[in-house]
N, C-alpha and C positions, 0 to 999 in steps of 0.2 A: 504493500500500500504506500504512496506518497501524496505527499503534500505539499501545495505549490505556497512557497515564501514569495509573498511581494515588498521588497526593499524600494519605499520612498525617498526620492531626499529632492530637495532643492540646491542648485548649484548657478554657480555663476565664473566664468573662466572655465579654467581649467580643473577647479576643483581643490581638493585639498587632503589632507592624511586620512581622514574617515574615507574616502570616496576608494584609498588603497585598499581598506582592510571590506567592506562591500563586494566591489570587485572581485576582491580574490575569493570571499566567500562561497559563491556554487561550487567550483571546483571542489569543495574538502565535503559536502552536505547531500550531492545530487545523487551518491552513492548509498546514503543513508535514509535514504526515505524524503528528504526535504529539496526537491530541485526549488531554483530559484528565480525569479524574473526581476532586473531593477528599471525600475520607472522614474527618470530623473528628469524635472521640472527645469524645462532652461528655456533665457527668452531664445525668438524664434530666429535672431541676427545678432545673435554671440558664437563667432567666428571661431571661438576659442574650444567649444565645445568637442569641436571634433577632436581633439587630445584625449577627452572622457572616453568619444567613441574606438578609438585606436586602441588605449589601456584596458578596453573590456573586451575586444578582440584579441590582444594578449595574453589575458586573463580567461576565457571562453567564457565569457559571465555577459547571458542573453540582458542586452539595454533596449529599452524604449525610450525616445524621447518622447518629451510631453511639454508641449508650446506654454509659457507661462509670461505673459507681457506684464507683470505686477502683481503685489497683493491684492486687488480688486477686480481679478479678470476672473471671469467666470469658464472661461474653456477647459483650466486644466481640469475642473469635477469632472464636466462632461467627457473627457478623453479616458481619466480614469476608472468612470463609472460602465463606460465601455468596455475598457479592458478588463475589470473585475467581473464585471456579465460573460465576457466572452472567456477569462484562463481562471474563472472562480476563485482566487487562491482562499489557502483555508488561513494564513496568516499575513496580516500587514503589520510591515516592518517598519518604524517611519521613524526619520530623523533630524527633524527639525518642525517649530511651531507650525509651519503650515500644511505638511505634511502628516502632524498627531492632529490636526483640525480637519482635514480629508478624509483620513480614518475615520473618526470617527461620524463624520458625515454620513460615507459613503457606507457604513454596516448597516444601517437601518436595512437597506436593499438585499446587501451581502452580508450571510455569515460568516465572519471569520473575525478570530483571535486578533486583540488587538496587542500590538508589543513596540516598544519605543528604548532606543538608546540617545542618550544623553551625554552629547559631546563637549558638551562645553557651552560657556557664555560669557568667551572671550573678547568676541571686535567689538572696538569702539566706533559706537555711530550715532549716538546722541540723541535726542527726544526717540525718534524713531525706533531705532533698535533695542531703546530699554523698553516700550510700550510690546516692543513683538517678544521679547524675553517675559516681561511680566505673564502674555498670553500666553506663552510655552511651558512656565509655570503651571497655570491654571489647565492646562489641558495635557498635562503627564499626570494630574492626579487621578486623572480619570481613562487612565491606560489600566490593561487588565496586567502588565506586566513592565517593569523599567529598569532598564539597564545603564549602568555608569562606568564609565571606564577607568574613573579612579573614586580613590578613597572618597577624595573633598565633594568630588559631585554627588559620591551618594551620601553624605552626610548631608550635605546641599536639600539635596530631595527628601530625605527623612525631613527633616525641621521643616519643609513649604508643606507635610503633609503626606507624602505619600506611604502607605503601610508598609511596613519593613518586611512582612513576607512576602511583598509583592516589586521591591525593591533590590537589584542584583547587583553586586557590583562585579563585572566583566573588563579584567586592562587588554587597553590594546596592546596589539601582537603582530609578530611578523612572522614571513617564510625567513625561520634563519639558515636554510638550505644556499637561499638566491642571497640571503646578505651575509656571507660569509666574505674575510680574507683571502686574497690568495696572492700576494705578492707581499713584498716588503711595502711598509708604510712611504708614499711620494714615490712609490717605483709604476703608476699609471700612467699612459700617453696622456692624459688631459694636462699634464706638470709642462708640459712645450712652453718656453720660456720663461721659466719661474729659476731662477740663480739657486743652484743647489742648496747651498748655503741658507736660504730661507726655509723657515717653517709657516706652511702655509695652513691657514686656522678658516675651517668652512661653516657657512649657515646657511640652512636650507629656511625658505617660508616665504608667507606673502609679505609683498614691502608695504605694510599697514603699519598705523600705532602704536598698536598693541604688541608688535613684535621687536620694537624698542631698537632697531636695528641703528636707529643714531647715538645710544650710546654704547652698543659693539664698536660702531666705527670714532667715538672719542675714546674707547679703548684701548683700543690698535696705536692709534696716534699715540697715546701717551707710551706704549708698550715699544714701538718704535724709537719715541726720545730717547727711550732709557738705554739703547744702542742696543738692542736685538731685533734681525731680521727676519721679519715676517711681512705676511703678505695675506688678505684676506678676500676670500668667495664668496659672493653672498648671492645664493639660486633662487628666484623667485620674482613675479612683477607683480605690481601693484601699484596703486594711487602717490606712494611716500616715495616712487624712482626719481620724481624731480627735486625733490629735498633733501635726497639722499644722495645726489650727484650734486647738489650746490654742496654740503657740505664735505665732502667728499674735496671739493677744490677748497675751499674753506680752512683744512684741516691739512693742506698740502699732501693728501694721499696719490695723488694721480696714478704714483706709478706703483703704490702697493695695496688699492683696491679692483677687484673686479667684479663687475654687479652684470652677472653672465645670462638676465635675465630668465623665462622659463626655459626646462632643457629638459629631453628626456632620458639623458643618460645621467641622471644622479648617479646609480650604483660606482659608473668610472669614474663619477667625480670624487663621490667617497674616498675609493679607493686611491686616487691620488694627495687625502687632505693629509695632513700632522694631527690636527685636533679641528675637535669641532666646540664651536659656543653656541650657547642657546642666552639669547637676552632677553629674551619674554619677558613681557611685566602682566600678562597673562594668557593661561593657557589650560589645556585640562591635563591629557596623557600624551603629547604631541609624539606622531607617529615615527618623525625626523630623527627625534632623540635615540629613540630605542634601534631605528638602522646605523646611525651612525653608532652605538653602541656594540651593537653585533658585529661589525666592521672592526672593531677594539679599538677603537680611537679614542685618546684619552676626552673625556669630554669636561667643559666648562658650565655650569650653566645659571640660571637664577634659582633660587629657591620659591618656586611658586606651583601650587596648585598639586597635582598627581608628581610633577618633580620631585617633590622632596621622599616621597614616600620609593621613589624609584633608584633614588641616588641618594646613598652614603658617604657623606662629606670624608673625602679623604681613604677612601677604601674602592668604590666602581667611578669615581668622578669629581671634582669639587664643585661646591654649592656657595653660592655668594646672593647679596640682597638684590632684588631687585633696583632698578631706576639708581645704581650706584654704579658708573663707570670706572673710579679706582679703584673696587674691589674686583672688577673684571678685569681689569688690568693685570694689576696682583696675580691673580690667580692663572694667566695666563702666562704670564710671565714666570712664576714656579713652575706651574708644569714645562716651560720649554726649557728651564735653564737645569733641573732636576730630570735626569731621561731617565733613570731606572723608575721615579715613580711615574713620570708618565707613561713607562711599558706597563707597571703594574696595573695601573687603571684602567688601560684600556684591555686586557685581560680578563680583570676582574667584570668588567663590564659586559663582555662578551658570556662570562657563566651567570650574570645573571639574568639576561635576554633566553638564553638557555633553558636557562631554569622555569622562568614564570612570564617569559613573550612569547612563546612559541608560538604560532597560526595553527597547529593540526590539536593543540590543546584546546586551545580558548575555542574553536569549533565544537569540539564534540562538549562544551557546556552549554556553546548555542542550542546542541541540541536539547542538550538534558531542558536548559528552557522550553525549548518548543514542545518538548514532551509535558510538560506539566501546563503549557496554556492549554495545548490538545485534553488536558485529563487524561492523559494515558501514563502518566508519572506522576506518583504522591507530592504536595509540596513536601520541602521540606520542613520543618518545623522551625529551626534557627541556620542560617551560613555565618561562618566567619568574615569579616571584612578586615 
């Protein structure tokens, strides 16, 4: 017997770390009873989209798109209410406010399980974005089932209300098959003219706010006066590339930043970095972290959010405050001038991606989920979180 999963989400570009671990989800499930379909709300002339469509043809993970010109466009019910008539599924997956607001729309019509993960409610966007947060609140309480990818969001969601037997917490996780090592650290073709002699420090995300990427790059600067040479990546586009390239000339980096826009060869870029920072000043479990982790790269990052709970200051990573560039600095600057602890961390870091990110683990709890919204699995009475 099988049951068809329908994964909602709203997206915009190219997408983001949930949209990795989605993706790759049929593959690990379609064997197990649960194939999958993702239905993903993008407007009708975002050019960018087709990147989603390419990484789910890499992924064999069946996408639909579904035309969404705003919050107040009524096409996408009707596209979805189609589609749920026509592949029935027995569960909707959805992951973000507008998408737990379609759910439960569109059940009245369709039976099926409703289930919701909860990524985060990170970007900064101002009246706006807090009013569709407020809403995402108020409509995961009334999910039959919720999932969090770390500690803080499901703490999060206990206190707005939501029942703790019905409250999961699930970290994201990766294939640490496809993000493994396999050369010496800077031994990648992406390193084409980087002066050996540099250690080059990479950050992957979107160039928004909230990913604090301007004070990484007054890190660098400072981390450069102090006479060590490095050189920094930063993969991702966004709104903040014009601010980020004034400052960038600003800060006299010209010739040791490079802002390589999106790309779909991260894993070679990985593989080519020294270290990686994370300067989030928010975030939930970001996906970035835990592959550059698996890669063993010593990593830098803030102490925010599912971070802290993931990295042990001084043991898989160091941990520094947030919206503080000289402790990025700092910290940057020990790890490159200390190599034996920056081999340890990035080691240690790699056993714990291992240990508790795996992708073929965190699936079969998807399942044990879906087994218990179906009723064919007892809940259970208490989880550890």
């Amino acid at each position: 017997m099988t049951d068809l999963v329908l994964h909602a989400r709203v997206v915009r570009g190219s997408g983001g770390g949930p949209d990795k671990t989605i993706l790759n989800s049929p593959r690990y499930l379609a064997d197990r009873g649960y194939p999958m379909l993702c239905a993903y709300l993008r407007h009708p002339g975002d050019g960018e989209f087709q990147r989603l469509v390419e990484l789910a043809e890499r992924c064999s993970a069946p996408l639909v798109p579904i035309d969404d010109r705003g919050p107040f466009d009524r096409l996408p019910a009707a596209q979805l209410a189609a589609l749920c008539a026509e592949r029935r599924p027995a569960i909707w997956h959805a992951h973000d406010y507008k998408s737990n607001y379609l759910g439960l729309k569109l059940r009245k019509r369709n039976p099926m399980s409703l289930i919701t993960t909860v990524h985060g409610w990170g970007v900064e966007g101002g009246l706006r974005t807090a009013l569709y947060y407020w809403l995402d609140r108020y409509l995961v309480r009334r999910y039959q089932e919720v999932i969090c990818v770390s500690r803080d969001l499901h703490q999060a969601c206990l206190g707005f209300g939501v029942p703790r037997e019905r409250c999961w917490f699930v970290p994201n996780a990766i294939d640490t098959e496809q993000y493994r090592r396999t050369g010496a650290p800077g031994a990648a073709g992406a390193r084409a003219g980087v002066p050996a002699e540099r250690t080059v420090i990479g950050a992957v995300g979107r160039l928004s706010p909230e990913k604090a990427f301007d004070d990484l790059l007054r890190a660098v600067a400072a981390v450069a006066a102090g006479g060590l040479e490095v050189e920094l990546w930063i993969v991702g586009e966004g709104p903040e590339r014009t601010s980020l390239e004034r400052l960038v000339a600003e800060l006299g980096l010209g010739e040791r930043v490079r802002l390589l826009g999106y790309r779909d060869d991260t894993l070679e870029l990985y593989r080519a970095m020294d270290m990686y920072a994370l300067s989030s000043r928010k975030e939930g479990l970001p996906n970035v972290l835990l592959e550059a982790m698996a890669l063993e790269l010593p990593v830098v990052s803030t102490r925010i959010a599912g971070v802290a709970q993931l990295i042990e200051d001084g043991v898989n990573g160091l941990l520094v405050e947030p919206g503080r560039p000289d402790q990025l600095a700092a910290a940057i600057g020990r790890a490159i001038r200390d190599r034996p602890l920056a081999r340890g961390l990035g080691s240690a870091a790699r056993r714990t991606i291992e240990e508790h990110h795996g992708m073929a683990a965190r699936m079969l709890r998807m399942r044990e989920i879906y087994q218990v919204a179906l009723g064919r699995a007892p809940r259970p009475e208490a989880r550890p979180v």
